[in-house]
N, C-alpha and C positions, 0 to 999 in steps of 0.2 A: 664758810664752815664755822658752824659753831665754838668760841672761844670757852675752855672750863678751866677752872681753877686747881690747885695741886689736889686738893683734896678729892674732888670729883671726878678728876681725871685717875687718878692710885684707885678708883671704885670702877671705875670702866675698864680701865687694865684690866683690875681683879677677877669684873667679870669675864672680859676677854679670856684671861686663863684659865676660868674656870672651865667656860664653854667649849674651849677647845680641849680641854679634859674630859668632859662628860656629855657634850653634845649630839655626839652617835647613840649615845645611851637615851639619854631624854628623845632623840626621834623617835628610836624603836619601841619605847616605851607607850606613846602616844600614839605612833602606826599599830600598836598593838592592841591597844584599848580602841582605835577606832574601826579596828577588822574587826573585832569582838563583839561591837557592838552592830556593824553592819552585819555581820555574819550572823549572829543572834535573829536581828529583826529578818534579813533573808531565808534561814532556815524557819523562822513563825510563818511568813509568806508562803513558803512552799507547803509545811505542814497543813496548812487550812484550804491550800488548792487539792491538795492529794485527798484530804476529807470529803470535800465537795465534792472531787471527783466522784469519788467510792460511793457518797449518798446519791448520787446521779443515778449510778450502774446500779445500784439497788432498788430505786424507784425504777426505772426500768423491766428488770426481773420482773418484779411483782405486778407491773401492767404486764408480761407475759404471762404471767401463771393466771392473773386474772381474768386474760383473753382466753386459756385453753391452750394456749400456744403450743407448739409440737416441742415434746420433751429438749430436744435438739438443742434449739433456741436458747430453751432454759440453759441448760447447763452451758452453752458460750455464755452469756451473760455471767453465770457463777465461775466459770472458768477466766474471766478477766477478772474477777474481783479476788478473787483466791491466789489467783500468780501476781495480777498488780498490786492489790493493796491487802495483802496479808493480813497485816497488823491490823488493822482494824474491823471495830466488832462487826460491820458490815460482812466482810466473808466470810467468818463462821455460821452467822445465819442465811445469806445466802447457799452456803453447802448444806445446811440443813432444811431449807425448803428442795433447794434441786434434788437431796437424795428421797424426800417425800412426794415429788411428782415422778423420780424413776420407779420407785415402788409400785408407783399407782401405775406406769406404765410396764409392767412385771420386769423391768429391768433391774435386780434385785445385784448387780455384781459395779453397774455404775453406782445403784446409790451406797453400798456399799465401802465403795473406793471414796464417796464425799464422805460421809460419818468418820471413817478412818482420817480423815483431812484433819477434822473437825476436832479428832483425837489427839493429832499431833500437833495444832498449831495451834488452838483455840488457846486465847492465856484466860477465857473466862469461865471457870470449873461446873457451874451452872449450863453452859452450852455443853460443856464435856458430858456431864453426867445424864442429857437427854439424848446427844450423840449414842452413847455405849448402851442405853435404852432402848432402842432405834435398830442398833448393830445389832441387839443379843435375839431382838424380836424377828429379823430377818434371819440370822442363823437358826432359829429356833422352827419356821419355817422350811428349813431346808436339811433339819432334824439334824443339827449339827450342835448337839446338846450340851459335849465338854466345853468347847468354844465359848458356849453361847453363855454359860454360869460361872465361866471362869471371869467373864466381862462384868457377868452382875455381883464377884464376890472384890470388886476392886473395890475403893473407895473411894465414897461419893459424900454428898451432902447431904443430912439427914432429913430433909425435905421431900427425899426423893425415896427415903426407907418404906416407906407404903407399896412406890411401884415398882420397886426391883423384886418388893418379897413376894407379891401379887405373880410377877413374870417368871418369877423363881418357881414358883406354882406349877404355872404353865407348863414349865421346861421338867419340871418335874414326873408333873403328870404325863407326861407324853413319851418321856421316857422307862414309867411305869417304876418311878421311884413313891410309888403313893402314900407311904407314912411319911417318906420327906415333902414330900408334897403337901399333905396336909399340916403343917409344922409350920411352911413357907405360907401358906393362905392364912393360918392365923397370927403368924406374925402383922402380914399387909392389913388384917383386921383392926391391929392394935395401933399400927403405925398408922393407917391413916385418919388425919383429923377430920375435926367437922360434923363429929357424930355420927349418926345412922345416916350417910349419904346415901346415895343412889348406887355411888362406885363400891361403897362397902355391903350394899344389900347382895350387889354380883358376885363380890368373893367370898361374901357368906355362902349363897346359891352352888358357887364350887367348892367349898370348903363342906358343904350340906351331902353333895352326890358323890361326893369319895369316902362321906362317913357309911355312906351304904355299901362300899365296897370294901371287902374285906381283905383285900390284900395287906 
């Protein structure tokens, strides 16, 4: 054993006292900084599998819809990605292609039920505000007017002030609101950019054949 001097040995002591004063402390303190830090890098790990996951089921989908695949399909594909990986922006747009191939298969109450998803979970307001787009035009469809304008008078992004006032139109006209109607077509006139598009020469075209009607 090691021989020390008074001095060196009064330092080893001291530490000795120390340590057995604060040595439960300094463990936990360092078990705690080393969970923190595995725990950190373990939930990054998980995070980037759960992504990759979700981009998997999403390229997936879209080789279904690509194929034609039976509506079915589709929507299990969008149905695992909307209950598994919520959070990310993969299932918002998955629910917004599966409610665009139910449409197209006149299933207008499943795609329905995705846009509503899409309403409630989506944290990205740009998907919301093509969602409630979507929804107003399928109510609108099914001459369910209040519904349908109560959706397009929420608040959106003004990017999208063109096609709400345009569908406003729509819903207008069909409920044979015709001066509000034509109010709503020259709004979407004014709102959409780009100049004389092709899209604005169409709502001129409806904004033109309701000026001939005198209601």
């Amino acid at each position: 054993m090691a021989a020390y001097n008074l001095e060196e040995q009064e330092k080893i002591d001291g530490l000795k006292s120390w340590w057995a004063t604060h040595g439960n402390t300094v463990i936990i303190m360092v078990t705690t900084v080393i969970a923190a830090i595995v725990g950190t890098q373990a939930w990054n790990y998980y995070q980037k599998q759960q992504a990759q996951q979700a981009a998997d089921l999403f390229v997936v989908l879209q080789q279904q819809v690509e194929k034609g695949s039976d509506p079915g399909k589709i929507n299990d594909a969008a149905h695992l990605l909307t209950e598994g990986f919520p959070a990310s922006g993969y299932a918002s747009r998955a629910a917004l292609i599966a409610a665009q191939v139910n449409v197209n298969a006149g299933d207008s109450q499943t795609a329905k039920s995705k846009l509503q998803w899409v309403l409630d979970m989506s944290k990205e307001p740009e998907l919301k505000d093509i969602a409630r787009l979507r929804l107003a035009g399928i109510l609108l469809d099914e001459k369910k007017y209040e519904e349908a304008l109560s959706l397009l008078n929420a608040q959106h992004g003004k990017s999208f002030d063109g096609l709400y006032a345009d569908l406003k139109g729509d819903i207008l006209t069909a409920s044979g609101k015709i001066t509000e109607a034509r109010i709503a077509y020259q709004q979407a006139i004014d709102k959409l950019s780009g100049g004389r598009s092709v899209y604005q020469n169409i709502v001129q075209m409806k904004l033109d054949a309701l000026r001939e009607n005198k209601q």
